[in-house]
Rosetta silent file (secondary structure, phi, psi, omega in degrees, C-alpha in Angstrom):
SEQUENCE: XXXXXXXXXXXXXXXXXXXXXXXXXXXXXXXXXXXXXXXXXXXXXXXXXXXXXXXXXXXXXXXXXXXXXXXXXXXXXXXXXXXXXXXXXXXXXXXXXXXXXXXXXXXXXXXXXXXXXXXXXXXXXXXXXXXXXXXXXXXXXXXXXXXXXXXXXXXXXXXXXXXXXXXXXXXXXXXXXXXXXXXXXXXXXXXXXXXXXXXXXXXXXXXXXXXXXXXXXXXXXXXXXXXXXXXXXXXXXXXXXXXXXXXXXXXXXXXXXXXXXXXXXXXXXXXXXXXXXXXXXXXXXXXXXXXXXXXX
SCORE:     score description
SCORE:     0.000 S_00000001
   1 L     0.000  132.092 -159.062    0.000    0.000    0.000 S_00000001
   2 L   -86.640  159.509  132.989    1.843    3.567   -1.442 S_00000001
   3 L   -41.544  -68.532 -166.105    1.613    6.379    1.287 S_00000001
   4 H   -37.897  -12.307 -142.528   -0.191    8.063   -1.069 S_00000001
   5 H  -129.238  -31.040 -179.266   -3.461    5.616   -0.696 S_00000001
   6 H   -73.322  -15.589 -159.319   -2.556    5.888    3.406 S_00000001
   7 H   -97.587  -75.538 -156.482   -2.910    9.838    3.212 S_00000001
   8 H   -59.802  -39.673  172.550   -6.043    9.396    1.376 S_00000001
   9 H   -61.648  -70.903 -175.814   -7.677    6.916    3.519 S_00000001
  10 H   -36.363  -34.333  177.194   -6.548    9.028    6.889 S_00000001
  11 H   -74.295  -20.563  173.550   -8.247   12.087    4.729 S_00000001
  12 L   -91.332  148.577 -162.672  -11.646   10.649    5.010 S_00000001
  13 L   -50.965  131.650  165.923  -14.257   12.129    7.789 S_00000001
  14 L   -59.703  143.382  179.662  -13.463   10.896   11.063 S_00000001
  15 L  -104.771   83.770 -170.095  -16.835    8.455   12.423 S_00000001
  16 L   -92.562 -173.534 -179.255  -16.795   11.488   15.607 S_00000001
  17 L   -96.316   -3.210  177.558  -19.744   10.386   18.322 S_00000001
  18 L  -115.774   37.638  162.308  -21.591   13.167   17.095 S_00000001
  19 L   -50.932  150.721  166.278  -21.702   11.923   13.507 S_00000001
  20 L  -162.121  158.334  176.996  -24.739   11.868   11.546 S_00000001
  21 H   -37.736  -42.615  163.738  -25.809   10.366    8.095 S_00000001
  22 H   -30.985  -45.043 -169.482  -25.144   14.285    6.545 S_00000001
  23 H   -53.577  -48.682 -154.570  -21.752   14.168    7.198 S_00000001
  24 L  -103.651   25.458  150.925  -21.034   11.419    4.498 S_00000001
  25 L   119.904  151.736  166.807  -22.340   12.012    1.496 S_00000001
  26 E  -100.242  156.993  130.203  -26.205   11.485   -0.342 S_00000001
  27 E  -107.398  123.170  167.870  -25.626    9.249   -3.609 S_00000001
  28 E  -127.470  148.086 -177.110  -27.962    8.585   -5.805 S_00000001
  29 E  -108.904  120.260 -165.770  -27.624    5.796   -8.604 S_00000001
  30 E  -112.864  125.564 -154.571  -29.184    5.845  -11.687 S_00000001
  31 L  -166.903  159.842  171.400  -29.538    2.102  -12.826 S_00000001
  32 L    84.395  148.361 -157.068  -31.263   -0.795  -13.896 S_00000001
  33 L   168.115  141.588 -169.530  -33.505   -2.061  -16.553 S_00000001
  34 L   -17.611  151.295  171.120  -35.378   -5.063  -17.274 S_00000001
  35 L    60.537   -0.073 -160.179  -33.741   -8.121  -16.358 S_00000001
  36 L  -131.153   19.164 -179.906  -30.693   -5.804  -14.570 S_00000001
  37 H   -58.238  -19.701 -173.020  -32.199   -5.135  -11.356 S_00000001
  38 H   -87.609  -41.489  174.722  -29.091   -6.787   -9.337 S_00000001
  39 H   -51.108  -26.383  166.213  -26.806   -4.373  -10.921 S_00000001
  40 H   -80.478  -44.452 -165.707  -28.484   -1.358   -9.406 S_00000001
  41 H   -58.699  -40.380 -177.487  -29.017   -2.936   -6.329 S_00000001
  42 H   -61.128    2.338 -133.589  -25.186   -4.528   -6.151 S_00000001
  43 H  -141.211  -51.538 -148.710  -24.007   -0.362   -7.268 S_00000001
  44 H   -74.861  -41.178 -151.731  -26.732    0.609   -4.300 S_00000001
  45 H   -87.094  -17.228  173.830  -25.438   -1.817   -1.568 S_00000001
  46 H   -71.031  -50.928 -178.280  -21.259   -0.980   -2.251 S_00000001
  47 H   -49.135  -38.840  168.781  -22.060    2.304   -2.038 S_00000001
  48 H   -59.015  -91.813  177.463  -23.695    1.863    1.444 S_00000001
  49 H    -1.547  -39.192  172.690  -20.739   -0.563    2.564 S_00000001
  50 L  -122.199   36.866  140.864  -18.263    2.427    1.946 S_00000001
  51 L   101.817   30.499 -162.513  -19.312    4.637    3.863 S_00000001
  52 L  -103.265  139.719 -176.243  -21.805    7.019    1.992 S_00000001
  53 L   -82.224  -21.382 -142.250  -24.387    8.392    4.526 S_00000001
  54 E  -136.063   92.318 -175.804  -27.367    8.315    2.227 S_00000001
  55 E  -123.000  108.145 -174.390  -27.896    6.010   -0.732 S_00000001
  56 E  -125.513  138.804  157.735  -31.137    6.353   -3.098 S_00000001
  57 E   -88.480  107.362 -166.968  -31.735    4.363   -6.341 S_00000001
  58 L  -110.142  108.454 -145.150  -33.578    5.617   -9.297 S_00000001
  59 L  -137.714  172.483  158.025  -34.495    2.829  -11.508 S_00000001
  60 L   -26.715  123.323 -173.166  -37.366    1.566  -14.149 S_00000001
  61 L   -68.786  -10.353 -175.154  -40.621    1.400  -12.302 S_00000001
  62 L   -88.707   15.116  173.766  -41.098   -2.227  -13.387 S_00000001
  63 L  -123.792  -45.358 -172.573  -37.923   -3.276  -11.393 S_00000001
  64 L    -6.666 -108.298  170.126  -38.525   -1.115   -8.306 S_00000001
  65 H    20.130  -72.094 -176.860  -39.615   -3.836   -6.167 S_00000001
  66 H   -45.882  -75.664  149.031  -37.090   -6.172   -6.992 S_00000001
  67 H    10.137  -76.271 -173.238  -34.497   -3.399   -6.408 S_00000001
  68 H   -63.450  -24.838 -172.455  -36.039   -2.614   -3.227 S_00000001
  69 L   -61.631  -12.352 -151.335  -36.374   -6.184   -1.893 S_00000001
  70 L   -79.840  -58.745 -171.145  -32.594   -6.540   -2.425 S_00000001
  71 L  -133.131   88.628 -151.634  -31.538   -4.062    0.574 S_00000001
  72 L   -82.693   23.924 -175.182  -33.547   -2.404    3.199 S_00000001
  73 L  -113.358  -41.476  178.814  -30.595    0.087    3.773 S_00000001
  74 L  -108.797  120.816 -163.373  -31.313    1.813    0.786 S_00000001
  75 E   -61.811  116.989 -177.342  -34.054    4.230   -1.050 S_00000001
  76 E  -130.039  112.114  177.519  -35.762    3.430   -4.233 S_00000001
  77 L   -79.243   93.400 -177.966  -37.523    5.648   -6.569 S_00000001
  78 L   -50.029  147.311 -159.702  -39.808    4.011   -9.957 S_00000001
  79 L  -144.556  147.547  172.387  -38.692    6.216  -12.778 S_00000001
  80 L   -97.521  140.325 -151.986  -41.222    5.854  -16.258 S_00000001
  81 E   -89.745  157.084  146.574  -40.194    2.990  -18.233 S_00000001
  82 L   -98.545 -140.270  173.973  -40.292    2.520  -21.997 S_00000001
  83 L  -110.116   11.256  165.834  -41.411   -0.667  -23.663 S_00000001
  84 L  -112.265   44.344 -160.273  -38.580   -2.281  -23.624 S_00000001
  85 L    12.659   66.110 -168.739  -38.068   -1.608  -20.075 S_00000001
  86 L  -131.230  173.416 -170.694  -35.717    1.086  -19.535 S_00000001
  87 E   -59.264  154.300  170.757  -35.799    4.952  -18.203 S_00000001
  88 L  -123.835   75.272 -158.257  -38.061    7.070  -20.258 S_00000001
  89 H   -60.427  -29.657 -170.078  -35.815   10.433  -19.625 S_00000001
  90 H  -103.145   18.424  126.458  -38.518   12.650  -20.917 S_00000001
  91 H   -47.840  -51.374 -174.775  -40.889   11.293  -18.949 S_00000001
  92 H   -84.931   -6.072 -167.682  -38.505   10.655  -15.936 S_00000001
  93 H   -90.256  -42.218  152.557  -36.883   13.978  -16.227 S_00000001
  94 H     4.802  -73.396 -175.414  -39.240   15.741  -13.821 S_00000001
  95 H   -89.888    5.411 -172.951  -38.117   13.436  -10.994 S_00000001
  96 H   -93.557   -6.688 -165.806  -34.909   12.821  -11.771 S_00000001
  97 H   -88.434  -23.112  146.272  -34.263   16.348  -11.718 S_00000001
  98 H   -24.195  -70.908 -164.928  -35.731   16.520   -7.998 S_00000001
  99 H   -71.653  -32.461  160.173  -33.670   13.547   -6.745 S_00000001
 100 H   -53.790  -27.991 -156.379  -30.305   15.489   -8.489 S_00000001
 101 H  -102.347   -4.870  175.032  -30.721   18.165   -6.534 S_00000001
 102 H   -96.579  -28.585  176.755  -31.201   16.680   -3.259 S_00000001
 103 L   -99.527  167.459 -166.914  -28.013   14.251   -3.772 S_00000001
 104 L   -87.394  -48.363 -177.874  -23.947   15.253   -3.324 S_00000001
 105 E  -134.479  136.652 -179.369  -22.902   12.621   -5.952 S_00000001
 106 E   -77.467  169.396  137.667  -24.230   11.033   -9.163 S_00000001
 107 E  -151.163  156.721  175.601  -23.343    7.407  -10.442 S_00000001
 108 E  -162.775  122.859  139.991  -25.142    6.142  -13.365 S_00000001
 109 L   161.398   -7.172  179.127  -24.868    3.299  -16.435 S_00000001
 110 L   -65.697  141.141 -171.196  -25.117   -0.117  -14.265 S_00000001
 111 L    39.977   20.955  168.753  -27.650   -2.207  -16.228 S_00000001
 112 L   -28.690 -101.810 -165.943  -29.134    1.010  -17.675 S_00000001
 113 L   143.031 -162.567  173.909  -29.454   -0.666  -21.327 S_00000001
 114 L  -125.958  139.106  172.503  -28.910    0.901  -24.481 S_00000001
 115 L   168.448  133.609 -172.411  -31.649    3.526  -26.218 S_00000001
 116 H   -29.369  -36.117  174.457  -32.158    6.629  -26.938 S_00000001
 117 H   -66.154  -19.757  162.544  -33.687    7.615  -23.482 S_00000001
 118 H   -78.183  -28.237 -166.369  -30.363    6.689  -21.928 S_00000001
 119 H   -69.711  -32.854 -152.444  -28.155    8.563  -24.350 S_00000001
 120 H   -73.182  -13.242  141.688  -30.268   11.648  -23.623 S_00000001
 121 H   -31.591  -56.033 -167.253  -29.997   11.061  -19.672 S_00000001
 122 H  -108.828   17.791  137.640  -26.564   10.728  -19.411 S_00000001
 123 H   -59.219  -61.088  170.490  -26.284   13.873  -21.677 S_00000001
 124 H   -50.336 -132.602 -146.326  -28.450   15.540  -18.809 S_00000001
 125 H   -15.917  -20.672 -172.678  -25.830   14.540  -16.049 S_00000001
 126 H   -91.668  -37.348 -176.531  -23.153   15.190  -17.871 S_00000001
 127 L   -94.184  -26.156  176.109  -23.968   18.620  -19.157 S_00000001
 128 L  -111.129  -26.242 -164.396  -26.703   19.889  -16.682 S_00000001
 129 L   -50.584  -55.595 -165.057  -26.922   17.977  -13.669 S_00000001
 130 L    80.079   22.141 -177.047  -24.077   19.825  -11.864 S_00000001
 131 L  -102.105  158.925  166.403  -22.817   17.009   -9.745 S_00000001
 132 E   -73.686  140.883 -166.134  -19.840   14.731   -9.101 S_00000001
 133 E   -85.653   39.377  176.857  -20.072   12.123  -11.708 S_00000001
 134 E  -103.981  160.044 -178.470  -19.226    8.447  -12.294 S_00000001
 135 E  -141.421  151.720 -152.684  -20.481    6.402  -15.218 S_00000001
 136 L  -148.525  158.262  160.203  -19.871    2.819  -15.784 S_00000001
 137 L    51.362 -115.315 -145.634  -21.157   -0.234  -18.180 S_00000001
 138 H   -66.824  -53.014 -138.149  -24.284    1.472  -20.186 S_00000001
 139 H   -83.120   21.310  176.425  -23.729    4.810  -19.165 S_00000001
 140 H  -132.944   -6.291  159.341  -20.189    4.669  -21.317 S_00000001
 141 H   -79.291  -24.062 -176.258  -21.970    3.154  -24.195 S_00000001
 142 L   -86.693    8.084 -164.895  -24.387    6.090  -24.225 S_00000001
 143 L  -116.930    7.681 -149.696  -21.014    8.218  -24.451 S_00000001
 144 L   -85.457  140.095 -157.881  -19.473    6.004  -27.737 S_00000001
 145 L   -29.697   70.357  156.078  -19.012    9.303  -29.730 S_00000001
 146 L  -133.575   51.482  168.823  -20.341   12.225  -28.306 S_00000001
 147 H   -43.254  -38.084 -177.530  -17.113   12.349  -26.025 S_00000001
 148 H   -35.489   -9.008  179.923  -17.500   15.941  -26.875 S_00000001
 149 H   -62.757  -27.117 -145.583  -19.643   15.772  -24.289 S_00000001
 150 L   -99.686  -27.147 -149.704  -16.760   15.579  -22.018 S_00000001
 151 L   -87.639  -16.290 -171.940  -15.260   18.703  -23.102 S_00000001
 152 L   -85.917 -172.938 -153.486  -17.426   21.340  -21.667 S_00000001
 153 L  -104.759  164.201 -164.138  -16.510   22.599  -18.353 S_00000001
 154 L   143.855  163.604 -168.427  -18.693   21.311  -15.036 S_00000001
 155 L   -39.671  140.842  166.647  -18.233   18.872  -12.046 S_00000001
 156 L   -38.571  142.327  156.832  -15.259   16.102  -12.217 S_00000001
 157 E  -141.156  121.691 -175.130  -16.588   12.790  -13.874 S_00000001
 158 E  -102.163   98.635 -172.966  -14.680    9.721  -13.378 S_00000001
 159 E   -74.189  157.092  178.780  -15.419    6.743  -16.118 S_00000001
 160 E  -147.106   75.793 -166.280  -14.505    3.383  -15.385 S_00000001
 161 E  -104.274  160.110 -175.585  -14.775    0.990  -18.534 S_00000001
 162 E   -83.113  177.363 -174.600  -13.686   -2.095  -18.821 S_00000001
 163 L   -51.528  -33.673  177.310  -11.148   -2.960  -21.808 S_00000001
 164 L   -74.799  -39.692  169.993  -13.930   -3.504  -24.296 S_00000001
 165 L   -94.509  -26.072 -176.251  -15.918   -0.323  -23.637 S_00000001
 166 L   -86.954   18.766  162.095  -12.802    1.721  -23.083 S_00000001
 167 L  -124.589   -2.406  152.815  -12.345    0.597  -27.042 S_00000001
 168 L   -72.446  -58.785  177.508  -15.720    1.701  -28.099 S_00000001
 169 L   -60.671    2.083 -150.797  -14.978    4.935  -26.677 S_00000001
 170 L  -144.724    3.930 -168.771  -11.941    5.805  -27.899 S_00000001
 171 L    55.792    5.640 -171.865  -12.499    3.833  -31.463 S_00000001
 172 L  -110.457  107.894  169.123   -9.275    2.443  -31.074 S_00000001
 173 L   -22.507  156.426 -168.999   -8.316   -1.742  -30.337 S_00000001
 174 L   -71.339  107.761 -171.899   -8.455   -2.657  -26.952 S_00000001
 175 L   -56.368  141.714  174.696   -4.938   -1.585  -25.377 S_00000001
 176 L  -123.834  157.483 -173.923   -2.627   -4.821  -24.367 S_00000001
 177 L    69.906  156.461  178.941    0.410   -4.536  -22.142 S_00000001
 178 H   -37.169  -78.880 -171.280    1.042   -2.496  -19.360 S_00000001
 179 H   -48.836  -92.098  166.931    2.542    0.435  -21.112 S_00000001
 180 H   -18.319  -29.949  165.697   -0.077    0.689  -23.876 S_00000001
 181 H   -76.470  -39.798  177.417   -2.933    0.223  -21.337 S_00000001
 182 H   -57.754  -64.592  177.920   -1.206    3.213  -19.061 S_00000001
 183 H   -74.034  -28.459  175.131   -0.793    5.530  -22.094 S_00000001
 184 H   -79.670  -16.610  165.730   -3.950    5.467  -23.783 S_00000001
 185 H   -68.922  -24.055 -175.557   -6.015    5.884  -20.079 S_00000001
 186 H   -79.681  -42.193 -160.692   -3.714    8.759  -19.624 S_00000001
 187 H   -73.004  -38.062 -168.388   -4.187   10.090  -23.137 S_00000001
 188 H   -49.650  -73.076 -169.721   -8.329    9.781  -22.964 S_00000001
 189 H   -23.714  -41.015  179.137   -7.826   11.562  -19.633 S_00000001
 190 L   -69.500  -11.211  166.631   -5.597   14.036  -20.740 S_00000001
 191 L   -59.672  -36.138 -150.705   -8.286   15.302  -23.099 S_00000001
 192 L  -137.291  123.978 -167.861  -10.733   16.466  -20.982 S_00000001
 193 L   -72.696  -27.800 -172.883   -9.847   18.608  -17.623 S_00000001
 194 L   -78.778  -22.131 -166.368  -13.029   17.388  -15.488 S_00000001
 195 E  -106.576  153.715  162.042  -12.130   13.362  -15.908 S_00000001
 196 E  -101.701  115.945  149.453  -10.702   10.337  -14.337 S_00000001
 197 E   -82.280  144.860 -179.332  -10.137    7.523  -16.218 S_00000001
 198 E  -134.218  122.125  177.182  -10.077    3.956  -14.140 S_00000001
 199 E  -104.204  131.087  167.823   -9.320    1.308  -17.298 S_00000001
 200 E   -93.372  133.490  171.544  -10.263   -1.714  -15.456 S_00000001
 201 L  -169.130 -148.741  160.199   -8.284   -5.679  -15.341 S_00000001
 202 L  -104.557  142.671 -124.615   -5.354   -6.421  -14.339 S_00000001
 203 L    63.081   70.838 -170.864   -3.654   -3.659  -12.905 S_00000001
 204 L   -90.415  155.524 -121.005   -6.183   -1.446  -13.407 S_00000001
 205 E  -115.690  107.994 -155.210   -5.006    1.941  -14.781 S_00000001
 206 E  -131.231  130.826  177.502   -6.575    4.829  -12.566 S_00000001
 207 E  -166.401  111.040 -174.953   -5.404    8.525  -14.392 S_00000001
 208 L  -107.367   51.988  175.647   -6.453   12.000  -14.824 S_00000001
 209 L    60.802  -25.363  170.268   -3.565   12.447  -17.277 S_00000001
 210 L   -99.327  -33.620 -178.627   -1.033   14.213  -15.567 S_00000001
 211 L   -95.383  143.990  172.474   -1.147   11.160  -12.272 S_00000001
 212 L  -174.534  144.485 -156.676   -1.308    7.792  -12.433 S_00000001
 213 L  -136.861  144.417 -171.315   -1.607    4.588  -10.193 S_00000001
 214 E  -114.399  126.529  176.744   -1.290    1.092  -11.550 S_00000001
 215 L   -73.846  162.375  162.260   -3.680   -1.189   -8.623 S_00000001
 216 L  -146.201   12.398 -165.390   -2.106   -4.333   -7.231 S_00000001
 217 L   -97.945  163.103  173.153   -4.419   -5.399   -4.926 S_00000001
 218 L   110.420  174.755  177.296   -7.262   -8.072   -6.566 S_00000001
 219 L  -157.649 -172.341 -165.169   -7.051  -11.604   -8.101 S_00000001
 220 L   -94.942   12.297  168.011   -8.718  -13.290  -11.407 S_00000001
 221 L   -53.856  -67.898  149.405  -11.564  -14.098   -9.224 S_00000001
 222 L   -14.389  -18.230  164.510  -13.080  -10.962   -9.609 S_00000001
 223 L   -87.905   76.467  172.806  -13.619  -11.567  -13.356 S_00000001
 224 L  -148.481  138.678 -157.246  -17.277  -11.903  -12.885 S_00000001
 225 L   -71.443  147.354 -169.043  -20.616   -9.953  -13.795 S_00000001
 226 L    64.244   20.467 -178.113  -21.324   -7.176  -11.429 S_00000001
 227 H   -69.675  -58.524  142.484  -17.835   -7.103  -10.014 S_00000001
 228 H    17.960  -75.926 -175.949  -18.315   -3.614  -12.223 S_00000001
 229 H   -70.657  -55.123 -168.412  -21.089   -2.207  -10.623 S_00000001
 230 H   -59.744  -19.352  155.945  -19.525   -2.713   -6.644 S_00000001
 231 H   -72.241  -21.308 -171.133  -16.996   -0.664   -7.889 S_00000001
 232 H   -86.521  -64.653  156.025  -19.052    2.337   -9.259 S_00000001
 233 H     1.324  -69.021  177.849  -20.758    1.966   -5.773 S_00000001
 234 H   -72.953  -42.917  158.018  -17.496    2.228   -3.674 S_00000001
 235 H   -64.574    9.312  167.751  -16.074    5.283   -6.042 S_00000001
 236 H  -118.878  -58.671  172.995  -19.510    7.210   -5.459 S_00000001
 237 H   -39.268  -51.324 -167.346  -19.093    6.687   -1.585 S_00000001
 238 H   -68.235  -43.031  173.702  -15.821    8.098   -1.622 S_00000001
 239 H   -64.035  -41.337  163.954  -16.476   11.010   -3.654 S_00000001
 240 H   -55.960  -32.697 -179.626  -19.259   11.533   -1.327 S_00000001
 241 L  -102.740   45.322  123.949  -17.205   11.888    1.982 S_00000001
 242 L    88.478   27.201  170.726  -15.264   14.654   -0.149 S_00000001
 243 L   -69.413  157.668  165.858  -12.229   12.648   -1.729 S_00000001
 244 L   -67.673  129.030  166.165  -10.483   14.577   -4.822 S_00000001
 245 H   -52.140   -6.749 -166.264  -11.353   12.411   -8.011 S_00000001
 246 H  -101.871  -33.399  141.070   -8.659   11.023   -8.835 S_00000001
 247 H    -0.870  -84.807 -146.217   -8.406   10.230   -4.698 S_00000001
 248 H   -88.369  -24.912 -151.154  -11.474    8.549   -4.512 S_00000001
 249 L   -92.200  -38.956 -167.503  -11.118    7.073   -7.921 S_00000001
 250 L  -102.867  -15.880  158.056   -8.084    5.526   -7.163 S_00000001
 251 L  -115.964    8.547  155.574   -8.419    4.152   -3.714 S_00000001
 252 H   -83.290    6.389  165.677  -11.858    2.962   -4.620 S_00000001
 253 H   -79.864  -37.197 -175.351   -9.738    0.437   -6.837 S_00000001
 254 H   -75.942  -44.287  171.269   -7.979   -0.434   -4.067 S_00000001
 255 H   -55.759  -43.197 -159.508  -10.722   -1.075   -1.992 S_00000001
 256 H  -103.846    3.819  155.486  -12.384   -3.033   -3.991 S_00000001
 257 H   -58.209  -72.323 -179.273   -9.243   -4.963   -5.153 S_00000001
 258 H   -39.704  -77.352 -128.936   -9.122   -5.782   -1.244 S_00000001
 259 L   -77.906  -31.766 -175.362  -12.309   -6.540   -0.790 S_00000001
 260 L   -95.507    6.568  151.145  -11.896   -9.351   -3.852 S_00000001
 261 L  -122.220   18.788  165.534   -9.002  -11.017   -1.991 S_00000001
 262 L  -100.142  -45.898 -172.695  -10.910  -11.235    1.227 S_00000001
 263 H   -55.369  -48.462  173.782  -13.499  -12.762   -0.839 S_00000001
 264 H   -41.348  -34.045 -162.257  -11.094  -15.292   -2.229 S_00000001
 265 H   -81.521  -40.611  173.478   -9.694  -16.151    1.407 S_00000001
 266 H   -60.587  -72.207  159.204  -13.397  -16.822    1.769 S_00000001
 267 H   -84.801   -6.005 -155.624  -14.773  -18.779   -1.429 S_00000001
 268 L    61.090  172.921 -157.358  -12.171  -18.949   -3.718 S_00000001
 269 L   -95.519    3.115  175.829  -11.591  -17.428   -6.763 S_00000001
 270 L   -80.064  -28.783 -174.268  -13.869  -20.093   -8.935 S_00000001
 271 L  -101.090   16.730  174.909  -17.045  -19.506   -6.736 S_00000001
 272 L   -68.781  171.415  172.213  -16.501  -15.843   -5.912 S_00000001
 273 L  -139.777  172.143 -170.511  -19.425  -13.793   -6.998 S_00000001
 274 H   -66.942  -41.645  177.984  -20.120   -9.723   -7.393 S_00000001
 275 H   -52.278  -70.874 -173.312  -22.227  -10.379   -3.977 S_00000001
 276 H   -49.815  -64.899 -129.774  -19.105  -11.275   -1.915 S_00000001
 277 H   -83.683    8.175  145.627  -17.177   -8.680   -2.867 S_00000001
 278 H   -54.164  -53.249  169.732  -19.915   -6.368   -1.395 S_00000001
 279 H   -63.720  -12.024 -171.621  -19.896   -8.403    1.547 S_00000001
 280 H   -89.486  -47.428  170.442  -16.377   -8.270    1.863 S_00000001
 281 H   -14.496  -87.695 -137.673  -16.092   -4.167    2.082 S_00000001
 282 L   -41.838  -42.299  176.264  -16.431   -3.754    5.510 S_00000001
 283 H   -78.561  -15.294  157.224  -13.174   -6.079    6.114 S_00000001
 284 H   -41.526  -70.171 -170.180  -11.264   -4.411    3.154 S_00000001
 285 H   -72.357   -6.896  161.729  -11.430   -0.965    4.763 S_00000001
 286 H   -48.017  -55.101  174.901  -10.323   -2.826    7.922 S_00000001
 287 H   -67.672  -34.902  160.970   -7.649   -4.011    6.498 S_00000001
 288 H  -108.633   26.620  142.875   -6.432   -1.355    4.958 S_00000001
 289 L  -146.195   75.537 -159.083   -6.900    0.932    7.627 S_00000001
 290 L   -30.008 -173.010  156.715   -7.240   -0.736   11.051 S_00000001
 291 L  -124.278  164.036 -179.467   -9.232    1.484   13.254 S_00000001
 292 L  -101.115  174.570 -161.153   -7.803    2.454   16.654 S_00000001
 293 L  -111.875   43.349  149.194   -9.189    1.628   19.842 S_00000001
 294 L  -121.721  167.212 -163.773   -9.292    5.556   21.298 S_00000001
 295 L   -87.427  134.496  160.020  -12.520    7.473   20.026 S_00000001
 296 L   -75.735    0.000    0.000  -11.685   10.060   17.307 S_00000001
């Protein structure tokens, strides 16, 4: 673990006795779409895990339910659906624009889908919302060239695509090797002054173009659906208790790196699932920052 990742952890709000849910951040997550309800909820329940005081979900109204049934920790708001069951922004933009303005931090794109009513969503967040940002899975498909999107000025946004999406966006094959994954996350990054790129595998690539941290924490366990989302989760907590993006961006990799070799120690890495490594938080940030036994 670099000093740099102990300074950042030591930088998040002390848990004083006269704490309250305010302190740590509101998040709200905009996810989900037919068949994808465990991807908001796995997004909804990391985010809880790591420390966010507040966590609301705004999903498809035909998944609500599910959604809610998932986690009793967290708040979930039906959104109007289309007919293939996904947000219906100009329907939905009324309440989503409510539920923006009441949360600290955005996250958006787990199980979204793809369709016009998404691109034109995570246009709204990107250009009007006025929030901290990250977008993951759909919500970086709805971005496949209108990066341009990226360029106007407004709240940090921190992307996180996996190798496959970070070669839709960029038009370009999928970078291999070290070096070649490291320079082209730096180069996206380096485009646009508000972003963090996190290219995710192994070693994933964390960069806002001038900085850059190669992870080392994780195993090939973790190469499983919805490992994804519990990361967009844990990087929207962090940003919420007032990390820097590139901060929060980069020791939510870490975290959740951790959190996927606790899981391992548990199941191993052929049965891990997206589920452990949720379950796993709480002993991640243990581990990588004991707590002390006097009160802060």
């Amino acid at each position: 673990m670099t000093l740099e990742l102990i300074e950042t952890l030591a930088s998040l709000p002390a848990r004083r006795a006269d704490s309250h849910k305010g302190l740590f951040g509101s998040v709200l997550i905009l996810a989900g779409g037919r068949g994808m309800a465990g991807a908001a909820a796995l997004a909804g329940a990391a985010a809880l895990r790591s420390g966010a005081g507040k966590v609301k979900i705004a999903c498809p109204a035909e998944i609500q339910p599910t959604v809610a049934s998932f986690e009793p920790s967290y708040m979930t708001y039906p959104l109007p659906g289309d007919d293939l069951g996904l947000v219906d922004f100009d329907r939905a933009r009324p309440a989503i624009e409510r539920l923006v303005a009441e949360a600290d931090v955005l996250a958006a794109g787990p199980g979204l889908g793809v369709s016009e009513g998404v691109r034109r969503l995570i246009a709204f967040l990107i250009s009007e919302a006025e929030r901290p940002l990250v977008l993951d899975a759909d919500a970086l498909n709805a971005l496949v060239g209108r990066l341009e999107l990226l360029s106007k000025p407004g709240p940090p946004v921190i992307l996180t695509p996996h190798p496959g999406e970070f070669a839709r966006l960029t038009g370009r094959p999928a970078p291999r090797g070290p070096e070649e994954r490291l320079a082209q996350a730096a180069e996206l990054a380096g485009r646009y002054e508000r972003v963090v790129v996190v290219l995710k595998g192994s070693g994933t690539v964390t960069t806002d173009g001038r900085r850059y941290h190669v992870n080392a924490s994780g195993n090939p366990g973790m190469a499983t659906a919805g490992a994804g989302d519990v990361l967009t989760g844990v990087a929207a907590a962090l940003l919420g208790q007032k990390l820097l993006p590139f901060a929060a961006a980069q020791l939510a990799v870490f975290i959740h790196g951790i959190a996927g070799d606790v899981a391992r120690d548990d199941h191993g890495e052929i049965g891990m699932i997206a589920g452990d490594l949720v379950d796993a938080l709480p002993d991640a940030f243990l581990h990588a920052a004991p707590e002390s036994d006097e009160a802060s």
